[in-house]
N, CA and C of each residue as an Amber inpcrd file, in Angstrom:
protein
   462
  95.9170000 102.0580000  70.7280000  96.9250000 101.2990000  70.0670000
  96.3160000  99.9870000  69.5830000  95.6140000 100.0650000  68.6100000
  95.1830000  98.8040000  67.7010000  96.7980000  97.6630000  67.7150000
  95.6550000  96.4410000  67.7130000  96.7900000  95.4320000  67.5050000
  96.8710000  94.9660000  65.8830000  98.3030000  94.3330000  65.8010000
  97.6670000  93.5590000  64.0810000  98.4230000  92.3790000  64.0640000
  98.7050000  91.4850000  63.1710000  99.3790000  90.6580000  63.2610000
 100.6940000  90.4480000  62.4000000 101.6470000  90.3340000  63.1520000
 102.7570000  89.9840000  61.8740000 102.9290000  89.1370000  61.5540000
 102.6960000  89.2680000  59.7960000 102.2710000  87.6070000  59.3230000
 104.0620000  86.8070000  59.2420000 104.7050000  87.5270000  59.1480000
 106.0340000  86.7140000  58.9820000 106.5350000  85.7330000  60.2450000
 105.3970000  86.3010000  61.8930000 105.9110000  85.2470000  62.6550000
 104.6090000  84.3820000  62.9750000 103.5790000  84.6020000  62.5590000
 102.3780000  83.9230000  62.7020000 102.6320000  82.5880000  61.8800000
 101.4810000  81.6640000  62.9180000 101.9820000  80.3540000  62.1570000
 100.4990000  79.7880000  62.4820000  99.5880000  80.6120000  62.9290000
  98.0250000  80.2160000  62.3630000  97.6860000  79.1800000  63.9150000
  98.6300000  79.3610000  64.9730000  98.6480000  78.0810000  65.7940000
  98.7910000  76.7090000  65.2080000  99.4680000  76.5900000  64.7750000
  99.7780000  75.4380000  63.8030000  98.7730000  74.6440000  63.2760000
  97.7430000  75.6660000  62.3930000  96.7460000  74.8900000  61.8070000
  95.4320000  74.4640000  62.6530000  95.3960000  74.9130000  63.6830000
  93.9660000  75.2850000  64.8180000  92.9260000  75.2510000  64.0000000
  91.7570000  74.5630000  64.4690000  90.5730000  75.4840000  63.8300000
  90.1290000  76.9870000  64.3050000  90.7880000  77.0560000  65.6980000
  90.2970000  78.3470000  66.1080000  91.8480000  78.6070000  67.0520000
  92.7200000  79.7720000  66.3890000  93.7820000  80.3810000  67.4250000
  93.4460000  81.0090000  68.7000000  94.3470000  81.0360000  69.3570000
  94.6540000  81.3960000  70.7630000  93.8730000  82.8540000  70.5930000
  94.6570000  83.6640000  69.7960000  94.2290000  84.8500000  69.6510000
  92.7120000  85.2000000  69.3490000  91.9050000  84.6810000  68.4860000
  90.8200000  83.8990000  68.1360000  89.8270000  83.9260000  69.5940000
  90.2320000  82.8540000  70.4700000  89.6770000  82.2290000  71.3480000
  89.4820000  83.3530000  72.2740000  90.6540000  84.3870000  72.5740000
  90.7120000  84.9790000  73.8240000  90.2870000  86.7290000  73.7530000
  89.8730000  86.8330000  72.2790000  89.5190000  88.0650000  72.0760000
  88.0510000  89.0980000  72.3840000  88.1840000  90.0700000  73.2100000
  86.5330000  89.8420000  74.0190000  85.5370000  90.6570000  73.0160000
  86.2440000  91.1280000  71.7880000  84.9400000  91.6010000  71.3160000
  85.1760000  90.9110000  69.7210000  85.8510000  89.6850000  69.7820000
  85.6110000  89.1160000  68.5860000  86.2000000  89.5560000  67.3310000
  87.1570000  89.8060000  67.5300000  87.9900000  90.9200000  66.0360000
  88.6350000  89.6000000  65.6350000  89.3960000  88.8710000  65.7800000
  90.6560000  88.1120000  65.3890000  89.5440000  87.1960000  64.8070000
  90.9190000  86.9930000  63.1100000  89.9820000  86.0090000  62.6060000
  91.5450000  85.0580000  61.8960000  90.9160000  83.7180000  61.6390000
  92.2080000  83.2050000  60.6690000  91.6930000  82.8830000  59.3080000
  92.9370000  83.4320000  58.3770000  92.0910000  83.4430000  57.1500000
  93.3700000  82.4590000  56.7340000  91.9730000  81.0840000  56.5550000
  92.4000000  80.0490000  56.2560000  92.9610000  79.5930000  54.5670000
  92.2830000  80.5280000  53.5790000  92.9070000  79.9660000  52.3650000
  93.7510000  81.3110000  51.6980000  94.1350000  82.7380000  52.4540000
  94.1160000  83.3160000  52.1200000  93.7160000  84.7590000  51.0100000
  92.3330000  84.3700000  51.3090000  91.4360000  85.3240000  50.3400000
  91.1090000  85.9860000  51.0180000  91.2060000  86.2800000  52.3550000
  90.9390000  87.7730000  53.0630000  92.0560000  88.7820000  52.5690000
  93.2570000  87.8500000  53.2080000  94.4020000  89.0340000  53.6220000
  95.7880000  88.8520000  52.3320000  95.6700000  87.7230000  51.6710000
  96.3130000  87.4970000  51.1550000  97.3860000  86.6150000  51.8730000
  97.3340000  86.2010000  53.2880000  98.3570000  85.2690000  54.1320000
  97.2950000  84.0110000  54.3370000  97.6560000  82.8170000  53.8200000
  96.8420000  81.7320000  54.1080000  97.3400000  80.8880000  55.4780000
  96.0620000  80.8330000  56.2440000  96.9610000  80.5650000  57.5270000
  97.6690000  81.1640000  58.5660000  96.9920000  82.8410000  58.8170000
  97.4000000  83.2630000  59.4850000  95.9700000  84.3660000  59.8600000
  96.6630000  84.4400000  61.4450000  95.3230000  85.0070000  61.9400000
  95.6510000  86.8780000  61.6660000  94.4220000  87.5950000  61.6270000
  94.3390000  88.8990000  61.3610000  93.4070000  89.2940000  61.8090000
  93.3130000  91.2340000  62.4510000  92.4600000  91.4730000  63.3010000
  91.5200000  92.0100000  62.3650000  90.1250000  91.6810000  62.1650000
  89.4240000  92.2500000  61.1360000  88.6830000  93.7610000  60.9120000
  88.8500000  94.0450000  62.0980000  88.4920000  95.7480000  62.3230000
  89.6740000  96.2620000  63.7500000  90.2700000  96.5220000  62.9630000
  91.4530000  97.7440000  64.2320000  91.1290000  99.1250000  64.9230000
  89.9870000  99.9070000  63.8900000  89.9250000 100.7550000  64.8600000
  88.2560000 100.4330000  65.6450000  88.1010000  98.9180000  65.8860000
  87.6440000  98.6240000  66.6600000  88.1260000  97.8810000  68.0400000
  88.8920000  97.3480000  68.1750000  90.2490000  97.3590000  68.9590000
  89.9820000  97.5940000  70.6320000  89.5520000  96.7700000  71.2630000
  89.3070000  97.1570000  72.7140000  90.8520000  97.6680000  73.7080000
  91.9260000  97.6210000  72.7730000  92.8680000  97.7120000  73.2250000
  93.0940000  96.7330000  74.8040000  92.6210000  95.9980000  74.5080000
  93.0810000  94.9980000  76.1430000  94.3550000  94.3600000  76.1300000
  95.0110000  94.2370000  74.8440000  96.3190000  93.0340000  74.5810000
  96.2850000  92.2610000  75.1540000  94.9490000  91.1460000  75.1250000
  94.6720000  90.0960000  75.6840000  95.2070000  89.0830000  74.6260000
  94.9290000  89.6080000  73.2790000  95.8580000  88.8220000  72.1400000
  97.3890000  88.9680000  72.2410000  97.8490000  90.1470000  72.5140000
  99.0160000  90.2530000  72.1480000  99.6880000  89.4650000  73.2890000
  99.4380000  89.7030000  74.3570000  99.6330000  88.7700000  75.4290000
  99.8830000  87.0290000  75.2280000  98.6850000  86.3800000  74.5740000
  98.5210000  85.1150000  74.7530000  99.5040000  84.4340000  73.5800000
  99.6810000  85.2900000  72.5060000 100.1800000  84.6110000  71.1190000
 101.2320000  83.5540000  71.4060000 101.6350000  82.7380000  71.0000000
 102.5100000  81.8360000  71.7290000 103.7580000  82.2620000  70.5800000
 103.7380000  82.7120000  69.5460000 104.4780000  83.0770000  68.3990000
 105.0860000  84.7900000  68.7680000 104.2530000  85.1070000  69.8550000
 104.9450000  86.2730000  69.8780000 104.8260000  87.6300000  68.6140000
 103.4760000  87.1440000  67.5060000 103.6310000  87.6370000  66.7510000
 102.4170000  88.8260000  66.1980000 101.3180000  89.2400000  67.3870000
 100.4220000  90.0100000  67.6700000 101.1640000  91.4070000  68.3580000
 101.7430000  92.4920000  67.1260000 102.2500000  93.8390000  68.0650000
 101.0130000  94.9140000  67.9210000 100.9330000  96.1040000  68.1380000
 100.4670000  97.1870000  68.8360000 100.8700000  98.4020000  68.0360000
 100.0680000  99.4440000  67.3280000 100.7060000 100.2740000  67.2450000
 100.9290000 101.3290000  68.0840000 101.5350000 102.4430000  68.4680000
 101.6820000 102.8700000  69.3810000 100.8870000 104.0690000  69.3420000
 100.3780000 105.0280000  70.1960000 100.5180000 106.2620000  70.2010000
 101.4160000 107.2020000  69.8810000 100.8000000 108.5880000  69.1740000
 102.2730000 109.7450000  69.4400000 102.6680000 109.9660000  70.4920000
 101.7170000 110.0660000  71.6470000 102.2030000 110.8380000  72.8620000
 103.6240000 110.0760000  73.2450000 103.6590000 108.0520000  73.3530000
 104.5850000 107.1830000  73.4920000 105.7040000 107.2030000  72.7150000
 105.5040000 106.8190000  71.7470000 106.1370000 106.8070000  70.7200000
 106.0890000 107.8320000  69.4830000 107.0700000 108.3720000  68.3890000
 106.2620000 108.6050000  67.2410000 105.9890000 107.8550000  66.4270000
 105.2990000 108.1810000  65.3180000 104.5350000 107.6790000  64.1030000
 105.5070000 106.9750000  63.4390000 105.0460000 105.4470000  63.1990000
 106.0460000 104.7010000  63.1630000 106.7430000 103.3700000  63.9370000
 106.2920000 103.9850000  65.3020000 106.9280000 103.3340000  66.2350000
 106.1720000 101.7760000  66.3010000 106.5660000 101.1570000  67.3150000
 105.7700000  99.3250000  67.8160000 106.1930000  99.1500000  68.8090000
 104.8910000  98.7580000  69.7350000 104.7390000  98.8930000  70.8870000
 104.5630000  97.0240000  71.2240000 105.4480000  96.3770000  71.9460000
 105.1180000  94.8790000  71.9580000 105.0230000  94.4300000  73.4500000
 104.2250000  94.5050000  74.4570000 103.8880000  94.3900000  75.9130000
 103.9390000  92.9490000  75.6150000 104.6230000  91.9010000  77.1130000
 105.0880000  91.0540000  76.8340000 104.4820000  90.3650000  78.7360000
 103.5830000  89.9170000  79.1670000 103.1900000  89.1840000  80.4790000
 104.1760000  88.1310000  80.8080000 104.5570000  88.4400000  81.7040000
 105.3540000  87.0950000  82.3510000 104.6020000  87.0260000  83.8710000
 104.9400000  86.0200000  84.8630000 104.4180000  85.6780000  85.7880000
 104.5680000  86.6480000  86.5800000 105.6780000  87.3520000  86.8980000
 105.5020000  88.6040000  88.2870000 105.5060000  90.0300000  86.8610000
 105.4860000  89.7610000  85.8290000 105.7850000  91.7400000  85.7190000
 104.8520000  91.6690000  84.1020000 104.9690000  92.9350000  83.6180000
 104.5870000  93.1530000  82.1690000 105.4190000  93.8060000  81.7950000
 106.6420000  93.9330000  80.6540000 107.5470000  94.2770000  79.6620000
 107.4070000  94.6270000  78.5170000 107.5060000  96.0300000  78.4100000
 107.2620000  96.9650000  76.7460000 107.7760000  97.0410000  76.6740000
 107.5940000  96.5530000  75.6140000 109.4290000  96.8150000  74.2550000
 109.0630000  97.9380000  73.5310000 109.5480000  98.9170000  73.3890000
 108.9820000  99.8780000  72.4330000 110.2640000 100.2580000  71.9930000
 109.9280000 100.3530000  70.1190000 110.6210000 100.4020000  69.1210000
 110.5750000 101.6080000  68.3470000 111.0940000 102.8030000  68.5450000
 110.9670000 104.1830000  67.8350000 111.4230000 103.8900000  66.6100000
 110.8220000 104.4170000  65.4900000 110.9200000 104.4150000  64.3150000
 112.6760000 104.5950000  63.2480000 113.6920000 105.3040000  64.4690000
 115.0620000 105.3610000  64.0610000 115.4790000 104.2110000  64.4660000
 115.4600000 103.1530000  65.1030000 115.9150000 101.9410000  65.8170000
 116.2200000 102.1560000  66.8850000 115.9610000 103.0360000  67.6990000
 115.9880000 102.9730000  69.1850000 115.4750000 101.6590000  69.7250000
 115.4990000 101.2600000  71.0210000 114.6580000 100.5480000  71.8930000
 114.7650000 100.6930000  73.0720000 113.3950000 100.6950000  73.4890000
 113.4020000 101.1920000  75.1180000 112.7470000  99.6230000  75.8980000
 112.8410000  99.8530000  77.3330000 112.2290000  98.2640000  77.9340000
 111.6870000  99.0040000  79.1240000 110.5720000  98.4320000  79.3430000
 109.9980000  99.1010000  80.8690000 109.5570000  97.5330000  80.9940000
 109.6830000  97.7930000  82.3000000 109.1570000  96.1980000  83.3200000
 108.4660000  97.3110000  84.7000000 107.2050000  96.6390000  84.6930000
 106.5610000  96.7930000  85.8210000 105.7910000  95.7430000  86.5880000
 105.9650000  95.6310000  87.6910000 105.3680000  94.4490000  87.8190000
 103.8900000  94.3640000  88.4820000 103.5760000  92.8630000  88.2360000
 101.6410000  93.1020000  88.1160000 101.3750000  92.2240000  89.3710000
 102.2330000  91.8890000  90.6870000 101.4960000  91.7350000  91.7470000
 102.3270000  92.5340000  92.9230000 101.9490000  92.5240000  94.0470000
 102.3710000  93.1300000  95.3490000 102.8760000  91.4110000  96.5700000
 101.5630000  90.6720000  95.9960000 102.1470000  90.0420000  96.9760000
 101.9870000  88.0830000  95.9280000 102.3370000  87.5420000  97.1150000
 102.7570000  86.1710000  96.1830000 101.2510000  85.2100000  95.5330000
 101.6260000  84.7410000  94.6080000 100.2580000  84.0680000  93.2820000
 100.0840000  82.9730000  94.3740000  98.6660000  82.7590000  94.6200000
  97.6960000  82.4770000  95.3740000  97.7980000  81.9070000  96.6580000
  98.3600000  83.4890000  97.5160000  98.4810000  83.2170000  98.9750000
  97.1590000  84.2450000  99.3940000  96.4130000  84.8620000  98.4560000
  95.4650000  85.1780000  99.3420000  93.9190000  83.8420000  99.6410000
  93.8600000  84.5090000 100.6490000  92.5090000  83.5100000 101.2160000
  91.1220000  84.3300000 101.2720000  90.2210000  84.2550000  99.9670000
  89.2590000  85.0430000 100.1540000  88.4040000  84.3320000 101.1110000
  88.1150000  83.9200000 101.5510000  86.9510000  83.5940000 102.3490000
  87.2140000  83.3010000 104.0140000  88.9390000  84.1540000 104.2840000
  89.0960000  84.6070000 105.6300000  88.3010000  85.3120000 106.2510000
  87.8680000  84.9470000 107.3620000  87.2270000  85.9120000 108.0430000
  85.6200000  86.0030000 108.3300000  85.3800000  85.0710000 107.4700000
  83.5010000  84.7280000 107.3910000  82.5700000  83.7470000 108.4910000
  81.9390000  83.8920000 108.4910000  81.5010000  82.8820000 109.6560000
  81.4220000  81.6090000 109.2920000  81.0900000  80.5260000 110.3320000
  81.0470000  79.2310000 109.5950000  79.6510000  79.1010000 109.4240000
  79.4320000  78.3880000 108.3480000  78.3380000  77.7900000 108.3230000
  77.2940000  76.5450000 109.3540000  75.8510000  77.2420000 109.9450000
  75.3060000  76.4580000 110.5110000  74.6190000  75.8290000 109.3990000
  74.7080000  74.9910000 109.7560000  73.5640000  73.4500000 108.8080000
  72.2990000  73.9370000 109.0770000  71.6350000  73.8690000 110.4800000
  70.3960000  73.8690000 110.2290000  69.6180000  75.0580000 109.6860000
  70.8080000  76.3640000 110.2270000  70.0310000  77.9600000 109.3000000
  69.8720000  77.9920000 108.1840000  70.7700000  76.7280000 107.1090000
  70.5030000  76.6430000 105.7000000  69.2350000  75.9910000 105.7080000
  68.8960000  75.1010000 106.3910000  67.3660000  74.3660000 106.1040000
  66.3890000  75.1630000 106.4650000  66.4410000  76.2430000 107.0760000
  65.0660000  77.1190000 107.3200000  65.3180000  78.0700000 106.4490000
  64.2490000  78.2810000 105.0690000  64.3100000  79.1620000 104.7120000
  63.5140000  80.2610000 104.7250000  62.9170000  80.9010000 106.1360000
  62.6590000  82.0370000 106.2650000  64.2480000  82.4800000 106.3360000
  65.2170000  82.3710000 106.6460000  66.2800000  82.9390000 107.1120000
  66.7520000  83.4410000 105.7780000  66.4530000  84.2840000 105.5630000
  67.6050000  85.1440000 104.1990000  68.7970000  85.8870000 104.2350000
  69.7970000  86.0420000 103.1300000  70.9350000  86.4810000 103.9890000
  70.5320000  88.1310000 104.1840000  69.9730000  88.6490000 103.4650000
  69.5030000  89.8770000 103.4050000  68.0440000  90.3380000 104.7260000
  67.9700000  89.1490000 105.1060000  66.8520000  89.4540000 106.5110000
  67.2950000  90.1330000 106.9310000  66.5520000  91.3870000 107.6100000
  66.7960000  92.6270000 108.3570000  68.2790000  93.1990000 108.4280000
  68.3600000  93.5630000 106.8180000  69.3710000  94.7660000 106.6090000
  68.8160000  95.7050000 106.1050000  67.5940000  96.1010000 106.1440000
  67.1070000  97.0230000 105.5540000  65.8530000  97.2520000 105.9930000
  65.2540000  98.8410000 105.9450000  64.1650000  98.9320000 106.5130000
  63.6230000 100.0240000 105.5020000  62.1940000  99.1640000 105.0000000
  61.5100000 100.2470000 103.6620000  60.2420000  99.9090000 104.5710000
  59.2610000 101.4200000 104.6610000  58.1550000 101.3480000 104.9900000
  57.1410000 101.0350000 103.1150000  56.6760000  99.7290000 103.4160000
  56.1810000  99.4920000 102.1860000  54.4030000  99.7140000 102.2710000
  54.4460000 100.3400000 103.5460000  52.1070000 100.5460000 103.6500000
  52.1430000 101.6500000 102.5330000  52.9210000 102.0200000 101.7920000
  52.4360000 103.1190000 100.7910000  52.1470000 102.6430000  99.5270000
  52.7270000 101.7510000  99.4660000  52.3140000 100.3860000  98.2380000
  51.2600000  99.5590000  98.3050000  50.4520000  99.4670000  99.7950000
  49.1560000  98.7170000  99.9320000  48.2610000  98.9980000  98.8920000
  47.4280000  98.4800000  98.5290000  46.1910000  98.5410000  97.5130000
  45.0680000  98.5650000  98.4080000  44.7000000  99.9440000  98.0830000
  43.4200000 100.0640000  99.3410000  41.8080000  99.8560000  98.0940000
């Protein structure tokens, strides 16, 4: 599901040198075509290769305009359809728009437990001071055992 932009709600980030969409895209597709001689929309951002498209909706996600949709699959939708996934803080929300004017809404949500009650570094030992100053001590010292006399140079 390539993304594209709809230029009727795009507003270019209000004149950015570089949009949101722009900024957050990981293989570099989103571009803003500033005088309108790409796309014919001056001032609005557009994805410059779609069926290159990592499909992440890391754009469609961030747009603050709301104006980066998705086309859909057949299997989802049919031909026709728009697919608009929408991140909020506990869930993700598809709007999907079948081509007769249906609309459907799925909410699923994207954590189990509460935004930043985990503690990664429960459970580890503490740090001695002086084992950091000796550095024969590696953290990888004797976890492993390779007979290396076959590598000697005789």
């Amino acid at each position: 599901m390539p993304t594209y932009v709809r230029t009727d709600k795009c507003d270019g980030c209000q004149d950015q040198k570089k949009t949101v969409c722009m900024h957050i895209c990981p293989h570099d597709l989103m571009r803003l075509d500033k005088d309108g001689s790409e796309t014919g929309h001056a001032k609005k951002a557009y994805n410059q290769e779609p069926e290159q498209c990592w499909e992440c909706y890391a754009c469609v996600k961030i747009c603050p305009q709301n104006a980066i949709e998705c086309r859909s699959y057949a299997d989802v939708t049919p031909l026709g359809g728009m697919v608009q996934p929408m991140r909020g803080s506990d869930a993700i929300v598809w709007n999907i728009k079948f081509r007769n004017g249906n609309k459907k809404r799925f909410e699923f949500p994207i954590r189990t437990i509460a935004e930043e009650s985990i503690d990664p570094y429960s459970g580890t030992p503490e740090t001695i001071e002086a084992e950091l100053a000796d550095h024969s001590t590696l953290f990888t010292k004797g976890t492993h055992s390779c007979d290396f006399s076959q590598f000697n140079a005789s």
